[in-house]
C-alpha positions as CSV (number, residue, x, y, z in Angstrom):
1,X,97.6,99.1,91.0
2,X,95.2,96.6,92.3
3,X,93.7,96.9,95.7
4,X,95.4,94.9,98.9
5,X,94.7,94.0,102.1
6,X,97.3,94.2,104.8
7,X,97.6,93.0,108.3
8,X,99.3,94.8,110.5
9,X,101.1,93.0,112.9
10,X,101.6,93.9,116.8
11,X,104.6,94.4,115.9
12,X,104.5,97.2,114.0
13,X,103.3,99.9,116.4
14,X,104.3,103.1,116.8
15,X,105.5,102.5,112.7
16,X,104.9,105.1,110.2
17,X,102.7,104.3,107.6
18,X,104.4,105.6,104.4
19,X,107.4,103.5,105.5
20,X,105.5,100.5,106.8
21,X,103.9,100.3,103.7
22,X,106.9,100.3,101.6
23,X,108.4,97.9,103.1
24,X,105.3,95.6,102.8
25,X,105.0,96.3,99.0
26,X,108.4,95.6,97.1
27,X,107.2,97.6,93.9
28,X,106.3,100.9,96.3
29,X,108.8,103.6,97.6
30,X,108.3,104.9,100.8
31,X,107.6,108.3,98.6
32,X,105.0,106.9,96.1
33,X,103.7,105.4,99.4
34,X,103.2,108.7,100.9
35,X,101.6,110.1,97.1
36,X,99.2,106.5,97.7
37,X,98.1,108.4,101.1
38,X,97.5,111.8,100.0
39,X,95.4,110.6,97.5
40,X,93.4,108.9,99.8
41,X,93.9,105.2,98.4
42,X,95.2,103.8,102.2
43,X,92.2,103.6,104.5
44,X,90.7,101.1,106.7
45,X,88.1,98.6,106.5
46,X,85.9,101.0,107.4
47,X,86.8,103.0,104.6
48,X,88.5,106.1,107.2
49,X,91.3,107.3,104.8
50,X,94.7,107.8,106.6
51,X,97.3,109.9,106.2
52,X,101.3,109.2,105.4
53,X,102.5,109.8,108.8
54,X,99.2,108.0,110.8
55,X,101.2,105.6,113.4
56,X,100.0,102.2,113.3
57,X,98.0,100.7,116.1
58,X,99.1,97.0,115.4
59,X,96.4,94.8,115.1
60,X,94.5,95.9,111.9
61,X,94.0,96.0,108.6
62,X,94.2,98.4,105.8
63,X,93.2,98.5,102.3
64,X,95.3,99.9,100.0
């Protein structure tokens, strides 16, 4: 898998990120998503790894 950026929107605070993040990429289920965050392959631009049930802030963005 490549590596993405992805806003987060306002939006979507208070959203889990294993299901946030499969519902932003069509090819990932919200279980492989949580697999993408134990492996430490979610983080932000900082390079802070986060983990599968981190709450998003809104307002950010995240390599994955």
């Amino acid at each position: 898998m490549e590596t993405r950026t992805l806003q987060v929107n306002p939006e979507d605070t208070g959203t889990r990120l294993d299901a946030w993040l499969a519902g932003q990429l069509p090819d990932v289920t919200r279980s492989a998503a949580a697999r993408l965050c134990e492996e430490g392959r979610v983080c932000r631009e900082d390079g802070t790894a986060l983990a599968k049930n981190y709450r998003l802030r809104g307002d950010e963005t995240l390599l994955v």
